[in-house]
C-alpha positions, 0 to 999 in steps of 0.5 A: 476501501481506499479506491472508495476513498480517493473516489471521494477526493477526486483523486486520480488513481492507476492501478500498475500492478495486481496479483489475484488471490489463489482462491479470491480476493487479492494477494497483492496489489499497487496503486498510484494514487494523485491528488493534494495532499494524497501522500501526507494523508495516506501515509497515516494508513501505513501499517497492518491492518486486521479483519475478523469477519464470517469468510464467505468462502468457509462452507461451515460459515466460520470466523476467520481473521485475516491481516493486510499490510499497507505500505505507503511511497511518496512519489519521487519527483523528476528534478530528485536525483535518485542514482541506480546502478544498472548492474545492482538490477536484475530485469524480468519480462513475462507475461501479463495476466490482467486484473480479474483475467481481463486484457490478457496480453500475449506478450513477455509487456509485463516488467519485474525490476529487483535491486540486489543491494536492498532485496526491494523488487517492483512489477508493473503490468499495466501498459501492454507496452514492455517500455511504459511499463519498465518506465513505471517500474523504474519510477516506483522503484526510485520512489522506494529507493528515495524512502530508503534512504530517508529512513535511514537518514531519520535513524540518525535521529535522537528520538527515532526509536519514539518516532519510527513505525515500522511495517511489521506484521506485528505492527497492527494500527487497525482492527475491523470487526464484523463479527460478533458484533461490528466495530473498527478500533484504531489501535494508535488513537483508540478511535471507536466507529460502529458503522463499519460499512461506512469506513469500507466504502471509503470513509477513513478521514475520521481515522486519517485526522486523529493520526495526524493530530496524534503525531503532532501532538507528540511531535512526531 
């Protein structure tokens, strides 16, 4: 849905990492993602999302309900000094598996970066290069970082508790029904769309634009 999206914007995307699903589909995956306006827009799409559908992988053709969390970083700029100290990382090297199994590389180029002081871990196995990919990692993780610490500037706030949203697996801002019937709600807006093929081959702006009204409207 959202390379779909960024499609439709002409947004440059790349995929640095992704982990496939032990079955199918997907266990996690992260994308950078170019263009104007691309993190004030996505960040709208923070949060967790639900779907209930009829699993194509259930012989018996039942319903299954599944959740996806969406986290959004904005991208940290060369001239923002984030300072990490190279003994708070623990740097791990293994193997790339390549999405689907394609461009499987033979060597440890694949680079996993943990930060002991917050637990924020990042990878990327992108490049076949072990260089580029710490390089990438290290910008992600300075991306992370620089949230971080944003956050906890804006709890100094007053109204923080009014303002903040918190990713949470109980924090829903979104349901995509595809059966019974066919429906995506915004739990935040109470945006209704019957279409729901539509808005999974990219068309979110309709959701993207209420968020963004709503916040204003409430000052957020």
């Amino acid at each position: 849905m959202y390379l779909r999206y960024t499609e439709r914007k002409e947004f440059k995307t790349e995929i640095l990492d992704f982990l496939p699903g032990e079955e199918a589909g997907l266990k996690s995956v992260t994308i950078r993602i170019e263009g104007d306006y691309a993190y004030g827009n996505l960040s709208q799409e923070s949060g967790v999302h639900r779907l209930v559908r009829i699993s194509p992988f259930d012989a018996n053709k039942r319903r299954h309900t599944s959740f996806a969390a969406v986290f959004v970083y904005p991208e940290v700029e060369e001239e923002i000094e984030v300072e990490i100290n190279p003994e708070d990382l623990r740097i791990d090297t293994y193997r790339s598996s390549g999405r689907g199994g394609q461009h499987v590389n033979v060597t440890d180029s694949a680079v996993r970066i943990s930060h002991l002081p917050t637990g924020i871990v990042v990878q990327c196995q992108n490049e076949r290069s072990q260089h580029k990919n710490k390089a990438t990692a290290m910008k992600v993780l300075k991306a992370r970082l620089y949230e971080l610490e944003k956050k906890k500037k804006l709890e100094k706030l007053e109204k923080l508790e009014d303002a903040k949203s918190d990713i949470a697996w109980g924090n829903q801002i979104r349901s995509y029904v595809l059966h019974p019937y066919r429906m995506i709600k915004d739990l935040r807006t109470n945006i209704e769309v019957g279409d729901a093929e539509k808005v999974l081959d990219g068309n979110i702006d309709k959701f993207i634009k209420a968020s963004l009204l709503l916040r204003k409207s409430a000052k957020l």
